[in-house]
Chimera marker file (.cmm) of the C-alpha trace (Angstrom):
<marker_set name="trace">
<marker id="1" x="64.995" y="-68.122" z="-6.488" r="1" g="1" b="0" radius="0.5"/>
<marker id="2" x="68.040" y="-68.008" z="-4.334" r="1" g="1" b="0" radius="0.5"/>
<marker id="3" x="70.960" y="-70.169" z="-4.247" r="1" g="1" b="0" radius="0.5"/>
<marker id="4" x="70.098" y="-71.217" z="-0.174" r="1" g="1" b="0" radius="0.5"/>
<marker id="5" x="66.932" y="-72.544" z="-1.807" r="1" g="1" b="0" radius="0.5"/>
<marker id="6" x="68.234" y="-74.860" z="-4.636" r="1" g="1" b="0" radius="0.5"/>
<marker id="7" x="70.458" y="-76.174" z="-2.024" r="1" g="1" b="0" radius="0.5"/>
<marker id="8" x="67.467" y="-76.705" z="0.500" r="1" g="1" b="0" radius="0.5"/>
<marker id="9" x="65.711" y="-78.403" z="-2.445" r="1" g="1" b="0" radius="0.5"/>
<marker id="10" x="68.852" y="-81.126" z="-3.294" r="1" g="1" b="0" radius="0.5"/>
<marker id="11" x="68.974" y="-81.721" z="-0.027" r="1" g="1" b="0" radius="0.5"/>
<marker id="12" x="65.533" y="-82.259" z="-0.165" r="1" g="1" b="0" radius="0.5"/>
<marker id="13" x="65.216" y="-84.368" z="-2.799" r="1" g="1" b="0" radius="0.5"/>
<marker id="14" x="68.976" y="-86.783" z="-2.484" r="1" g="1" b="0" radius="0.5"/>
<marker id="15" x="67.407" y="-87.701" z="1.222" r="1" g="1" b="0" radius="0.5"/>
<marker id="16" x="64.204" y="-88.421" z="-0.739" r="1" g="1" b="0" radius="0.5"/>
<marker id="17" x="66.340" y="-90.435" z="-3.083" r="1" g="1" b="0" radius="0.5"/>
<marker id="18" x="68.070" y="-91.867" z="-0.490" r="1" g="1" b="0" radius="0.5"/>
<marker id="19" x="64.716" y="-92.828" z="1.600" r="1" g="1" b="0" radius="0.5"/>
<marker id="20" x="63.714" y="-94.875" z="-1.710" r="1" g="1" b="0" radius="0.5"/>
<marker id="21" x="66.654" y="-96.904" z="-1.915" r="1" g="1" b="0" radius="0.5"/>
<marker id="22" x="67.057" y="-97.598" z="1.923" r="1" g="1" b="0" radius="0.5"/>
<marker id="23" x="62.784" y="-98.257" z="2.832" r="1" g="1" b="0" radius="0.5"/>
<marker id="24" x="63.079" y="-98.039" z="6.364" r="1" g="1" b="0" radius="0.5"/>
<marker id="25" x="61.439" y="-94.463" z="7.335" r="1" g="1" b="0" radius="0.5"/>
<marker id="26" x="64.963" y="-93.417" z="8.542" r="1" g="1" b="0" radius="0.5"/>
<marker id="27" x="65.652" y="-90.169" z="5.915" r="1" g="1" b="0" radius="0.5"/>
<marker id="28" x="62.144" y="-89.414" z="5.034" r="1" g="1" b="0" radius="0.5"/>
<marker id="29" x="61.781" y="-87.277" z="8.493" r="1" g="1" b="0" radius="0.5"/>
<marker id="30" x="65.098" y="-85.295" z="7.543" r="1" g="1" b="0" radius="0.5"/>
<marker id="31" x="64.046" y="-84.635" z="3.300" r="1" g="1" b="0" radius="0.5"/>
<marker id="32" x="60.452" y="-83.434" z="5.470" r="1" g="1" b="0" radius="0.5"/>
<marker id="33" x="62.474" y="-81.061" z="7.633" r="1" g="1" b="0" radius="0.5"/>
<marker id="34" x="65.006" y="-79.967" z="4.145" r="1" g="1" b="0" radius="0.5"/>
<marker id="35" x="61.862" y="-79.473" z="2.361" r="1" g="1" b="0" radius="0.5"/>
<marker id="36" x="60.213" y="-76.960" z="5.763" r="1" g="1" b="0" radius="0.5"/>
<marker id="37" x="63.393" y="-75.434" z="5.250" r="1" g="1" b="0" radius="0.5"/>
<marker id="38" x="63.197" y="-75.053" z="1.371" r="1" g="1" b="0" radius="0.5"/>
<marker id="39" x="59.290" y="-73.419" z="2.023" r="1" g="1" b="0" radius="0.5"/>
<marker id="40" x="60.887" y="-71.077" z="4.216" r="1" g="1" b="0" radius="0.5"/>
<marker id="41" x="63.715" y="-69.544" z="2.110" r="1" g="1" b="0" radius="0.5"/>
<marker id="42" x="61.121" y="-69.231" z="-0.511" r="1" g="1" b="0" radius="0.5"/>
<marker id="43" x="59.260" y="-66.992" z="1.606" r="1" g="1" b="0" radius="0.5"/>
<marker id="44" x="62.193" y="-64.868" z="2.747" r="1" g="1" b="0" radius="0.5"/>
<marker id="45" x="62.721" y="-65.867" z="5.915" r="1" g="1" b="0" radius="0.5"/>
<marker id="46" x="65.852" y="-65.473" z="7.811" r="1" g="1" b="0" radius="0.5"/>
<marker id="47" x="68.399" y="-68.556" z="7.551" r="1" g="1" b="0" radius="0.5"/>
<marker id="48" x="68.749" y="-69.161" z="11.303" r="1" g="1" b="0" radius="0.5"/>
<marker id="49" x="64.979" y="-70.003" z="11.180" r="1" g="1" b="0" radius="0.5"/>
<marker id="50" x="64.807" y="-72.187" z="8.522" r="1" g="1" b="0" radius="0.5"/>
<marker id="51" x="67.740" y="-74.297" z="10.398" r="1" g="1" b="0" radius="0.5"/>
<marker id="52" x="65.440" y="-74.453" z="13.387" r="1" g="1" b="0" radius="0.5"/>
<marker id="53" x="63.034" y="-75.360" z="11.090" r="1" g="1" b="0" radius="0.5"/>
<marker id="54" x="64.838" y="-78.102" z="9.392" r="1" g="1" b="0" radius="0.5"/>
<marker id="55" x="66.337" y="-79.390" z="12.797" r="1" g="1" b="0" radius="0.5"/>
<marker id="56" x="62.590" y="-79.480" z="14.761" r="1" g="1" b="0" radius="0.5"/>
<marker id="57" x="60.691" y="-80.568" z="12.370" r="1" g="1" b="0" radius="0.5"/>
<marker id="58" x="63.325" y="-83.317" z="11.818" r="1" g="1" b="0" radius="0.5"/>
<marker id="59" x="63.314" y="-84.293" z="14.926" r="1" g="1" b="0" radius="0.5"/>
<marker id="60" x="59.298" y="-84.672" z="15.394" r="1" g="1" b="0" radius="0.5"/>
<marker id="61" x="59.089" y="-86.481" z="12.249" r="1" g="1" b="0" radius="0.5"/>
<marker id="62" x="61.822" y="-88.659" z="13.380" r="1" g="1" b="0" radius="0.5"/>
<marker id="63" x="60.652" y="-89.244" z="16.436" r="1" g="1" b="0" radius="0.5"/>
<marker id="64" x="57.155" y="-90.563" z="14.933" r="1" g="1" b="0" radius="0.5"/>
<marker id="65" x="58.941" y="-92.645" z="12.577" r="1" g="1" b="0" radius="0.5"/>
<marker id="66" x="60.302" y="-94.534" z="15.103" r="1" g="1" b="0" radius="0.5"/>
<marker id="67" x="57.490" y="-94.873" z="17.509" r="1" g="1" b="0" radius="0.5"/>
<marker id="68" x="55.782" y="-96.261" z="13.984" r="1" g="1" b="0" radius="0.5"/>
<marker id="69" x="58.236" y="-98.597" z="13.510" r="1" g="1" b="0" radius="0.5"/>
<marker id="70" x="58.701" y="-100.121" z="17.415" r="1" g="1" b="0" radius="0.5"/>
<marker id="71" x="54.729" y="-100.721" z="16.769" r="1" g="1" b="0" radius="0.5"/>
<marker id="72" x="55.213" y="-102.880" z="13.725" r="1" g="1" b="0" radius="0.5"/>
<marker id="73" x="57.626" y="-105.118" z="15.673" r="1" g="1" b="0" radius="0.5"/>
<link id1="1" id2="2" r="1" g="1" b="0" radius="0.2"/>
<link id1="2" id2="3" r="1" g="1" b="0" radius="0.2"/>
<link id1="3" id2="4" r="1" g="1" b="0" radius="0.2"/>
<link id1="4" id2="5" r="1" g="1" b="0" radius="0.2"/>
<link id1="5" id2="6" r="1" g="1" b="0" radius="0.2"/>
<link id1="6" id2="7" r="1" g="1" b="0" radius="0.2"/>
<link id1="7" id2="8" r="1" g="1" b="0" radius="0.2"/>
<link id1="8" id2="9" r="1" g="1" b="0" radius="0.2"/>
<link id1="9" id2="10" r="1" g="1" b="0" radius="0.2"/>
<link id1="10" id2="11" r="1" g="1" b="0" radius="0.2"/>
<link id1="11" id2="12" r="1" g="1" b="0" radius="0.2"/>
<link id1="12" id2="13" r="1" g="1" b="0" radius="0.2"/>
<link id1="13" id2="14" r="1" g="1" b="0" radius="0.2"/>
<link id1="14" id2="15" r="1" g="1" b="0" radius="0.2"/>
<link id1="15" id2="16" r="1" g="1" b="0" radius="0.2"/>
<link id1="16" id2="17" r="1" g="1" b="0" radius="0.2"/>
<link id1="17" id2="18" r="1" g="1" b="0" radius="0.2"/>
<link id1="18" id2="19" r="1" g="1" b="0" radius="0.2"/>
<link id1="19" id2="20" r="1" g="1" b="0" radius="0.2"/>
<link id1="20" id2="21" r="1" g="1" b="0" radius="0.2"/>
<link id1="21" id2="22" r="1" g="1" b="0" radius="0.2"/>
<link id1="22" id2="23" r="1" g="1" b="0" radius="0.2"/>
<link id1="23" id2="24" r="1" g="1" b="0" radius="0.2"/>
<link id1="24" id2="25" r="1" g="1" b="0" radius="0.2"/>
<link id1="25" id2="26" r="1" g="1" b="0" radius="0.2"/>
<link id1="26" id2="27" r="1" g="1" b="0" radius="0.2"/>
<link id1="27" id2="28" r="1" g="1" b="0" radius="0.2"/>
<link id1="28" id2="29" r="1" g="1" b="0" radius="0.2"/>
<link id1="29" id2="30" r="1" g="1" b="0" radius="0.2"/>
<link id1="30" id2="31" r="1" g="1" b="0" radius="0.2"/>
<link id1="31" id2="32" r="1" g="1" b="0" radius="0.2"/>
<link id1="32" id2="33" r="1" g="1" b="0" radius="0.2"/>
<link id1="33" id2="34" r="1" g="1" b="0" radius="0.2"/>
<link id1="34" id2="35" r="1" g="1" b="0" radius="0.2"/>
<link id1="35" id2="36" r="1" g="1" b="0" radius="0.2"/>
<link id1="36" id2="37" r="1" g="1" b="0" radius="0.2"/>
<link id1="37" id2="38" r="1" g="1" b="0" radius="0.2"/>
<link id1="38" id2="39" r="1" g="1" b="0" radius="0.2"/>
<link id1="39" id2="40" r="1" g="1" b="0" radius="0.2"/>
<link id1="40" id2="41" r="1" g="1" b="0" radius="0.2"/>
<link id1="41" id2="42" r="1" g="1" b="0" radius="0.2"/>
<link id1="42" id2="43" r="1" g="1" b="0" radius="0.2"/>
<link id1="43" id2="44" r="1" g="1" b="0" radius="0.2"/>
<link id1="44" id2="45" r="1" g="1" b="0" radius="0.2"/>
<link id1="45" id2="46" r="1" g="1" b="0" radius="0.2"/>
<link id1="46" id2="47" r="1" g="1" b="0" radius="0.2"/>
<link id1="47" id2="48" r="1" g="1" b="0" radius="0.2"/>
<link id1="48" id2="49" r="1" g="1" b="0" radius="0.2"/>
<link id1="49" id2="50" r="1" g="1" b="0" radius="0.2"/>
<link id1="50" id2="51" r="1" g="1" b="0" radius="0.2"/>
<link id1="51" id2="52" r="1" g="1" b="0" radius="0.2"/>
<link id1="52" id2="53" r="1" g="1" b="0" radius="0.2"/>
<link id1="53" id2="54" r="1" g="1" b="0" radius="0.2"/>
<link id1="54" id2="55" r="1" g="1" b="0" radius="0.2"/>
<link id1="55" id2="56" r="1" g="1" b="0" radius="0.2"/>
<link id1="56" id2="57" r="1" g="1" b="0" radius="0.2"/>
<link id1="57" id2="58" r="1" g="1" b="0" radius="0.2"/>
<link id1="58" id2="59" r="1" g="1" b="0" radius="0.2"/>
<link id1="59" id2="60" r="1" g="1" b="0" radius="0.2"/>
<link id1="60" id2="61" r="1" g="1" b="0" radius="0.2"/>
<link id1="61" id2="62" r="1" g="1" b="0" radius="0.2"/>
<link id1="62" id2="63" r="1" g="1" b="0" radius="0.2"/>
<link id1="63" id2="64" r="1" g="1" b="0" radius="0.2"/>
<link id1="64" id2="65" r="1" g="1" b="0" radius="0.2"/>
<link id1="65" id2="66" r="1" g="1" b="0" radius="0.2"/>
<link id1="66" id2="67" r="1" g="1" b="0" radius="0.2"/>
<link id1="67" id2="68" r="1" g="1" b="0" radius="0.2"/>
<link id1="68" id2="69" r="1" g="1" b="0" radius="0.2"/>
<link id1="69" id2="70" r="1" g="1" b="0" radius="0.2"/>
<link id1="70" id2="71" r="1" g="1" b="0" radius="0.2"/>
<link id1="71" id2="72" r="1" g="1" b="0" radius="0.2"/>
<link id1="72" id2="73" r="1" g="1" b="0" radius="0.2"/>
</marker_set>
């Protein structure tokens, strides 16, 4: 494995980490998108494409998150 895809996996896992410690669905979205990213190196595909990855599928998952959370209010 490549050295872009450790890095795409700690990033992965310290927003994971960082998810668990906080509880409030704000990082989860962004270790989701680092992890799409991750997926993506592991298959060999080009590095501007697993940003886009990483930054849409952020994004979406962010996005959810906080329609999620507005509901539970």
């Amino acid at each position: 494995m490549s050295v872009a895809f450790w890095a795409w996996i700690c990033v992965t896992v310290l927003l994971a980490l960082a998810e668990a410690a906080s509880g409030g669905l704000l990082m989860l979205p962004w270790a989701v998108g680092a992890g799409a990213a991750a997926l993506l190196e592991a298959l060999h595909v080009e590095s501007t494409w697993q940003w886009i990855a990483f930054v849409v599928v952020s994004l979406a998952l962010f996005t959810i998150a906080q329609r999620i959370i507005r509901r539970r209010k």
